[in-house]
Residue, then its C-alpha position, 0 to 999 in steps of 0.5 A: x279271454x283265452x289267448x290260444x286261439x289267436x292268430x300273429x300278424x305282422x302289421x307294416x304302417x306306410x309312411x310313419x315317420x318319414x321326414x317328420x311326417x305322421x309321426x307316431x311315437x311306437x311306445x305309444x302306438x303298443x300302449x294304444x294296441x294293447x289297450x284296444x286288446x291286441x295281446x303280444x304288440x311289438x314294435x322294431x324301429x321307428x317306421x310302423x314294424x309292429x308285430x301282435x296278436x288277436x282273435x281274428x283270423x282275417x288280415x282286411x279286418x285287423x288292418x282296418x281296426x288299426x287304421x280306425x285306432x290311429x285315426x282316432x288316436x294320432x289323427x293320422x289316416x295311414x294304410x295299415x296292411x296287416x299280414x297273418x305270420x304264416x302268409x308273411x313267411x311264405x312271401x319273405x322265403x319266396x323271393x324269386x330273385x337269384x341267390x347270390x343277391x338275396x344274401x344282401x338284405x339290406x338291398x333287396x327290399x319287398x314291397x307289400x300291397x294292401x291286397x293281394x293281387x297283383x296287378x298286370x301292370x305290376x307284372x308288366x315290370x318284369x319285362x322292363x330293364x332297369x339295370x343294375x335293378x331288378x324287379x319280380x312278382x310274388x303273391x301279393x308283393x313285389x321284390x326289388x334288389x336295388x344295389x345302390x341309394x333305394x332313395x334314387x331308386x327307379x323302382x321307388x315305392x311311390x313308382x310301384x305305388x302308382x302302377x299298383x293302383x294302391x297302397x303299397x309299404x316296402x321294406x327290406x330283407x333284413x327288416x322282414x326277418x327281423x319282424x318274423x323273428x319277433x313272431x315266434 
């Protein structure tokens, strides 16, 4: 098979070995990617970060063949949202919050939607005040700088979850580039 016309992706788990729940062990979720024939599979750290290859361009399609491989494989229904590399680094280098707080990448965290848009009631956010929080829309994600334990955070991924009307995953900074790194 030729393997110059495939496409990265970065694909984000939600909730894949959080407090003893869907557990997923990452050498074995590469072994089952490979073998389902995604090429280059990668993963970083325990909490479904994967990065790999495949012929198809289309990130709905990618996302929905992993959820139907960890369902048959791990007995786990996880949302799978699957990013092509490009899109990815669009929305991790077009952070909108001020300079001097992108510099913490462990604080400031980006919350990636199943689809793309946005909602309204996402975008209504922005005009809230959670100080010492802060909240922006993007394309398709949602940054957050929280400066203290994201655990009590008011902007919680289950909070954005719930005003997104879908599924969400977040991560933070330095996850996000460490993933684009593993791209390249």
């Amino acid at each position: 098979m030729n393997t110059n016309n495939r496409e990265t992706f970065i694909v984000l788990l939600k909730a894949v070995n959080v407090s003893g729940k869907n557990i997923i062990r990452m050498e074995e979720l590469r072994k089952v990617l490979t073998d389902s024939g995604y090429v280059n599979v990668k993963t970083y750290i325990q909490s479904g970060n994967v990065v790999l290859s495949d012929e198809h361009n289309q990130e709905q399609e990618v996302a929905e063949k992993i959820e139907e491989i960890i369902n048959r494989c791990f007995n786990l229904r996880v949302p799978a949202i699957a990013i092509l590399r490009s899109r990815f680094e669009k929305m991790v280098t077009a952070n909108p919050l001020p300079e001097q707080i992108t510099n913490d990448h462990k604080r400031l965290f980006i919350t990636f939607l199943k689809t793309p848009e946005v909602s309204q009631e996402l975008k209504k956010l922005e005009q809230n005040d959670y100080s010492p929080e802060l909240i922006k829309a993007g394309e398709g994600v949602i940054y957050t700088f929280i400066p203290e334990n994201y655990a009590k955070s008011k902007l919680s991924n289950q909070f954005l979850e719930k005003k997104a009307g879908q599924a969400v995953t977040t991560r933070n900074l330095a996850t996000c580039l460490r993933l684009l790194e593993m791209s390249y």
